[in-house]
Backbone bond lengths (Angstrom), bond angles and torsions (degrees), N, CA, C in turn:
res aa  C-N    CA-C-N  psi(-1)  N-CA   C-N-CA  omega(-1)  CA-C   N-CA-C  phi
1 X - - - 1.441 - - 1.512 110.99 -
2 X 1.460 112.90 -20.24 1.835 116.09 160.29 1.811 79.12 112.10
3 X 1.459 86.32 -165.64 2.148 107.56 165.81 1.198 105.26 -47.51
4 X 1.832 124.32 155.91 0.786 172.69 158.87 2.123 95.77 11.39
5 X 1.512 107.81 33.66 1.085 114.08 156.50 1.679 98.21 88.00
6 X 1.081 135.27 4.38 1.548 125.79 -172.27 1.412 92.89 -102.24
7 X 1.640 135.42 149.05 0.968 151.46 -108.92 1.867 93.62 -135.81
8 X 1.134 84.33 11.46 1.963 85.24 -178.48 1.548 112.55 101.73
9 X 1.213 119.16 17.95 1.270 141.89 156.77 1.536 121.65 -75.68
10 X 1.583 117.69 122.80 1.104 122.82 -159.58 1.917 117.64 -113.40
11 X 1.164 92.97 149.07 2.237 97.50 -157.74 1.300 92.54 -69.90
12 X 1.147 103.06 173.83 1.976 122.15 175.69 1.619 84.70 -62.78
13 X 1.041 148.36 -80.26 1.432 151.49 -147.63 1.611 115.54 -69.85
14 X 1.109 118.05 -10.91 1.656 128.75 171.37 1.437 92.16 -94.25
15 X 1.268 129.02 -46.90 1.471 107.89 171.80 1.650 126.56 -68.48
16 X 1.337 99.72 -34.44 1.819 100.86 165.71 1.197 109.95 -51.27
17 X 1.311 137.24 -51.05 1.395 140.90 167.47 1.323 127.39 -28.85
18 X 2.138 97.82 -76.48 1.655 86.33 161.23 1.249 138.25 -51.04
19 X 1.403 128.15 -29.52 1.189 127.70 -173.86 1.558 113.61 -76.72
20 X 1.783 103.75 -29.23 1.804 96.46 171.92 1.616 93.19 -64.25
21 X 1.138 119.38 -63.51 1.946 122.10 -161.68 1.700 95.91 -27.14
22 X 1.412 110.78 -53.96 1.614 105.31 -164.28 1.062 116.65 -71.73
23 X 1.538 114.43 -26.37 1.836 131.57 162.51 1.654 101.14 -29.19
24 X 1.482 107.45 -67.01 1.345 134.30 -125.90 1.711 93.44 -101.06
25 X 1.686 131.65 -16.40 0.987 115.68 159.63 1.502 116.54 -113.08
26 X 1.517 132.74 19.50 1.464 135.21 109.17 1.047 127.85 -30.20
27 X 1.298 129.86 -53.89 1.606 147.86 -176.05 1.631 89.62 -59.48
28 X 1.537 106.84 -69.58 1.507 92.20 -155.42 1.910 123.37 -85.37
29 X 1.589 84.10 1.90 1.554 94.12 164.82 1.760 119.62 89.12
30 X 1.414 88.43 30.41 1.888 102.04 -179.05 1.812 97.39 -95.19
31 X 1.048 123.27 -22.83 1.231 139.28 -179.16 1.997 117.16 -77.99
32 X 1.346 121.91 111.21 1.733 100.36 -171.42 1.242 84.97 -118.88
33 X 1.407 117.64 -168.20 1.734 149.94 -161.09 2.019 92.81 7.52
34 X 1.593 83.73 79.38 1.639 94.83 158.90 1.529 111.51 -122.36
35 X 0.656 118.63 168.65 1.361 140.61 -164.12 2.007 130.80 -141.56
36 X 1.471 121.96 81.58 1.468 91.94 -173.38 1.679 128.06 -100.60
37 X 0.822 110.90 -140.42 1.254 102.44 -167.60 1.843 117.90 168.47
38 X 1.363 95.89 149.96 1.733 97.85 -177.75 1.505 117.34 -105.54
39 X 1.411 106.06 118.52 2.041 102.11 -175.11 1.467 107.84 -65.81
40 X 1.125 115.64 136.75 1.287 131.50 -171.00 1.600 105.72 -99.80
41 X 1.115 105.11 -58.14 1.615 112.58 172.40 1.961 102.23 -164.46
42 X 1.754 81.55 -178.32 1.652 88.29 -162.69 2.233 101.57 -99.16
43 X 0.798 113.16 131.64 1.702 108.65 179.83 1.358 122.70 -93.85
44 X 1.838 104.72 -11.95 1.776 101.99 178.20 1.346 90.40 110.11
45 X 1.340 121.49 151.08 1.562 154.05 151.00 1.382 104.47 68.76
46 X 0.963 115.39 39.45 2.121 131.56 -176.63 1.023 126.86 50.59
47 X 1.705 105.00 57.49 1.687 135.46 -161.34 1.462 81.01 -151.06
48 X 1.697 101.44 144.67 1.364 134.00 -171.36 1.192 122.40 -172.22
49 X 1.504 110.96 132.21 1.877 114.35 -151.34 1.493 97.59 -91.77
50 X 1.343 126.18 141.34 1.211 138.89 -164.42 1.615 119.79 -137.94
51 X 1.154 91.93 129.08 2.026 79.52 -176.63 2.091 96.44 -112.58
52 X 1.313 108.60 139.51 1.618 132.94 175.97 1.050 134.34 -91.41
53 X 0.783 159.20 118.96 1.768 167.70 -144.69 1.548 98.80 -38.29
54 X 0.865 119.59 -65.18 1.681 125.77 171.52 1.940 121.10 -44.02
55 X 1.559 90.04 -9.09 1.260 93.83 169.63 1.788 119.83 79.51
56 X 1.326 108.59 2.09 1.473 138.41 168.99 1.587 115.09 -63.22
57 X 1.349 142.62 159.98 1.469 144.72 -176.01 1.601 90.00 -115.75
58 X 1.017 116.99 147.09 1.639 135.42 160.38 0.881 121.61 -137.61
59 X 1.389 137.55 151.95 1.255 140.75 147.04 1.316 124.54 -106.55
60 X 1.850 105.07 125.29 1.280 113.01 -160.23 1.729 102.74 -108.18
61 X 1.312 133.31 -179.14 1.485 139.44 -179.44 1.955 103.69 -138.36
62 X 1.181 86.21 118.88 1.722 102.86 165.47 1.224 112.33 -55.35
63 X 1.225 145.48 99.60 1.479 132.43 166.32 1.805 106.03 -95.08
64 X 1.121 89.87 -162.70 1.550 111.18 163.82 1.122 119.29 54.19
65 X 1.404 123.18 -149.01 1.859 121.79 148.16 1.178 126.37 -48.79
66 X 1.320 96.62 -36.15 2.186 98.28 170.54 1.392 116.75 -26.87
67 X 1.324 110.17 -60.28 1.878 133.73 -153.44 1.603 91.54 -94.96
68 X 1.359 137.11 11.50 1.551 116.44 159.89 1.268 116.01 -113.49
69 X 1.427 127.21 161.16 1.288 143.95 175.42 1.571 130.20 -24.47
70 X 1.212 140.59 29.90 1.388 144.32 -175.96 1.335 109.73 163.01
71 X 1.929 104.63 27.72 1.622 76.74 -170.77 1.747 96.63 -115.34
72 X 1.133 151.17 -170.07 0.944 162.41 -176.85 1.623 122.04 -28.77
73 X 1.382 129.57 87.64 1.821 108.34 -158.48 1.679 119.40 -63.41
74 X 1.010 137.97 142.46 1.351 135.74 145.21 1.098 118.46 -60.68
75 X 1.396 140.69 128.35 1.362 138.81 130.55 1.651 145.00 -108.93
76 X 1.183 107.20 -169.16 1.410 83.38 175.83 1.728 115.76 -86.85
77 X 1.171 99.06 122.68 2.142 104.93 170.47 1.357 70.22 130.44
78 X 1.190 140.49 -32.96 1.840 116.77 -166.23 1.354 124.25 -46.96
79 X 1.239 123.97 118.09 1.932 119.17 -176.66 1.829 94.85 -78.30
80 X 1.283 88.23 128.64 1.722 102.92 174.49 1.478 118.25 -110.29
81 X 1.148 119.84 173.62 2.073 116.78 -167.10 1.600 71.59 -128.32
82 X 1.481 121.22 125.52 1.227 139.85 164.89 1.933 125.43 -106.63
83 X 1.141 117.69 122.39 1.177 125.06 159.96 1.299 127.50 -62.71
84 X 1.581 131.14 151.34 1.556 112.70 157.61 1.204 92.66 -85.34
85 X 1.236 95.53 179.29 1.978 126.82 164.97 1.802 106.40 -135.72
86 X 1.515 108.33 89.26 0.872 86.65 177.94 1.380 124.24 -83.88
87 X 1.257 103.57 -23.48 2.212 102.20 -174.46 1.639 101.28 -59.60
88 X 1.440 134.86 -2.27 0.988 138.44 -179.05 1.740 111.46 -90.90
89 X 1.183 111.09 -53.95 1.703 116.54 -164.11 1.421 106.82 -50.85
90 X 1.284 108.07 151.10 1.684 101.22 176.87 1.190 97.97 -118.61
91 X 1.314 132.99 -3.66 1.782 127.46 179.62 1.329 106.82 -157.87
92 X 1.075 131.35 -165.28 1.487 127.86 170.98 1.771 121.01 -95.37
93 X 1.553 99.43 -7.25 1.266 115.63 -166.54 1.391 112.54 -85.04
94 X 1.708 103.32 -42.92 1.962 147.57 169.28 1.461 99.57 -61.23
95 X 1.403 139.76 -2.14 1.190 137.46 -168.19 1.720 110.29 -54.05
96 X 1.616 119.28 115.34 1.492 121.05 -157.94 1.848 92.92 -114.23
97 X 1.121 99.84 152.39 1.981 106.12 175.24 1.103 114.09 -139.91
98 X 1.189 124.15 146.66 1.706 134.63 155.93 1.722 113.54 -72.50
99 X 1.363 103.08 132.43 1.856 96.93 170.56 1.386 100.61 -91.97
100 X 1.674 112.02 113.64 1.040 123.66 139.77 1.663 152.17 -40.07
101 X 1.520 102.10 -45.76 1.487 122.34 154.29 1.149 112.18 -173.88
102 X 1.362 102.37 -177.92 1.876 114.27 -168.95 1.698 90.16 -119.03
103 X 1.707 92.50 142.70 1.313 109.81 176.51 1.443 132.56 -105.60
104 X 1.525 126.94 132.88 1.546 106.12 -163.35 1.653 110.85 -74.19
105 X 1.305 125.72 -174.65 1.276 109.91 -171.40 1.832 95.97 -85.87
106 X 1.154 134.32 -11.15 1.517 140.98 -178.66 1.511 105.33 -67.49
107 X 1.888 104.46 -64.64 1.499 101.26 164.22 1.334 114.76 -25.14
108 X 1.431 122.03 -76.90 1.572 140.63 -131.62 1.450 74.67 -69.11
109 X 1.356 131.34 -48.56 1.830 128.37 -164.13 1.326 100.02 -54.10
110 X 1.113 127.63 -64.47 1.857 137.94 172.35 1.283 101.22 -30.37
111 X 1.488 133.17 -56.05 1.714 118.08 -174.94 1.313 104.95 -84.16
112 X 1.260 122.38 -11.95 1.684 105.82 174.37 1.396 106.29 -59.17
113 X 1.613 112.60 -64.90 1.105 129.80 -162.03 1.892 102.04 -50.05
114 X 1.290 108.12 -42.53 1.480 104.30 -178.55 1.759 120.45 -61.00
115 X 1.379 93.07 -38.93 1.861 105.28 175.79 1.694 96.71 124.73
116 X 1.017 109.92 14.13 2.005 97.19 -163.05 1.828 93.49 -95.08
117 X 1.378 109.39 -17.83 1.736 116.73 -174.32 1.311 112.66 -103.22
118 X 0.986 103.52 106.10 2.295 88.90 173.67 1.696 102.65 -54.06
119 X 1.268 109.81 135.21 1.495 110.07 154.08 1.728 134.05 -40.95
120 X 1.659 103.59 -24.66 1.343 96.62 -171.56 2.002 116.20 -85.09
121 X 1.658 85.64 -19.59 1.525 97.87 154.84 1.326 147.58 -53.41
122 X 1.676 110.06 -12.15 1.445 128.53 -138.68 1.668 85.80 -126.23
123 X 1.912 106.30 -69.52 1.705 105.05 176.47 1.332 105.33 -53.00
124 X 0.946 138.22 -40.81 1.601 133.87 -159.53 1.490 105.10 -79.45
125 X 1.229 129.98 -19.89 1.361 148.77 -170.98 2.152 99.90 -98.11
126 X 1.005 96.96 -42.93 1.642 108.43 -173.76 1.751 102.43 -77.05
127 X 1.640 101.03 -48.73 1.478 90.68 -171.57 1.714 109.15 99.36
128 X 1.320 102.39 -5.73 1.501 109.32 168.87 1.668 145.34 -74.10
129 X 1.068 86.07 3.59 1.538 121.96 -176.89 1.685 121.00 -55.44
130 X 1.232 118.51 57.51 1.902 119.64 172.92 1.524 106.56 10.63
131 X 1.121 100.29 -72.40 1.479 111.94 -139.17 1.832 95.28 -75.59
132 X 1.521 117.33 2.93 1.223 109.29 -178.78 1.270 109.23 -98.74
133 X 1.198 133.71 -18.93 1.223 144.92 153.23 1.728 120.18 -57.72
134 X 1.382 120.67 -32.23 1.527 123.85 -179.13 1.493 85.51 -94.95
135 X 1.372 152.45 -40.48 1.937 125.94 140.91 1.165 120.40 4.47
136 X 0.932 96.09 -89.94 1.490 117.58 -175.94 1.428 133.27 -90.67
137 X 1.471 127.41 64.81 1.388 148.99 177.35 1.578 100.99 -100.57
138 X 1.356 91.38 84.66 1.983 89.98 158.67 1.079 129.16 -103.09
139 X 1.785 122.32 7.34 1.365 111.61 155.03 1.421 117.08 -55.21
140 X 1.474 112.20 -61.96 1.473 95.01 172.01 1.219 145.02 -63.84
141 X 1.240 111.00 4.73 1.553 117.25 177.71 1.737 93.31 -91.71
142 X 1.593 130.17 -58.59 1.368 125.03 -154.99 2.250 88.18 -66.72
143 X 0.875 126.02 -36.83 1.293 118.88 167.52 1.297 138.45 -35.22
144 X 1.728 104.63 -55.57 1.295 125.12 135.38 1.498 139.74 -34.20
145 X 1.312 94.69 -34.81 1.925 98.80 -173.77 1.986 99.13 -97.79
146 X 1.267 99.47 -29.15 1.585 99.61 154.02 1.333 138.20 -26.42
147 X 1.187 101.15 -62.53 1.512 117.41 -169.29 1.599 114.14 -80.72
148 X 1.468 104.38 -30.50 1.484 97.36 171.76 1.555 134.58 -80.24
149 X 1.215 111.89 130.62 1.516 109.58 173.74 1.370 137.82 -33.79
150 X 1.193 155.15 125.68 1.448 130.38 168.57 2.011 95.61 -116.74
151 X 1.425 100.80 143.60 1.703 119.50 -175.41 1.599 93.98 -108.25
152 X 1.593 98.13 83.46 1.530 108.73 158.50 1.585 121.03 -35.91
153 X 1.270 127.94 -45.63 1.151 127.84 -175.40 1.724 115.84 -71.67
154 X 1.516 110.71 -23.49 1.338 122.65 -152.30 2.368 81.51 -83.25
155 X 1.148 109.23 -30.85 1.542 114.87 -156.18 1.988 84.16 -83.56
């Protein structure tokens, strides 16, 4: 009946595994025509919109261990290792992918540093970004809304 009676069904942590292994022979380059990419958001039915170095939107599909119960989460800013599909694409524009794996943010640092990651993939993915923080300053705005009067009667 194999291990501990489960039928060839694999734990949350055998899938963390595979997905580092596939990490880890991306990294070292046994892996060709990959592709990564940053999840933007999630669309339903284990499809998730993705933008690519080229600065393009895709939509990619969770297969495998990815898309079951304990295995590695996607979110949004997550850098992913993307497949094509080609019997799928209908143009070059329609270009569709499989997620291969999810990348830690340390990985994704390793391909910056190499040149294979644009940087703007990486801050935008990290959340490290200056200028997103001087955005969004609402002390001085609720400070602002302080000081002004409102004429209860006038509303």
């Amino acid at each position: 009946m194999g291990k501990g009676g489960k039928k060839g069904r694999l734990t949350g942590g055998q899938r963390k595994e595979i997905n580092q292994k596939m990490v880890n022979s991306v990294l070292d380059g046994d892996v060709e025509d990959v592709v990564f990419g940053r999840v933007l958001k999630h669309l339903g039915a284990g499809n998730i919109r993705v933008i690519l170095p080229n600065k393009r939107e895709a939509i990619a599909k969770i297969r495998t261990f990815l898309s079951r119960r304990g295995s590695t989460p996607i979110v949004s800013g997550d850098i992913v290792i993307l497949s094509g599909r080609d019997f799928e694409t209908k143009s070059d524009d329609d270009m569709r992918y499989d997620v291969l794996a999810v990348m830690s943010r340390q990985e994704a640092g390793k391909l910056e540093k190499a040149g294979e990651l644009p940087s703007w993939m990486l801050v935008s993915a990290e959340g490290n970004d200056e200028t997103a923080e001087d955005i969004f300053d609402f002390e001085e705005k609720a400070k602002a809304d302080d000081t002004e009067e409102i004429d209860v009667d006038a509303i």
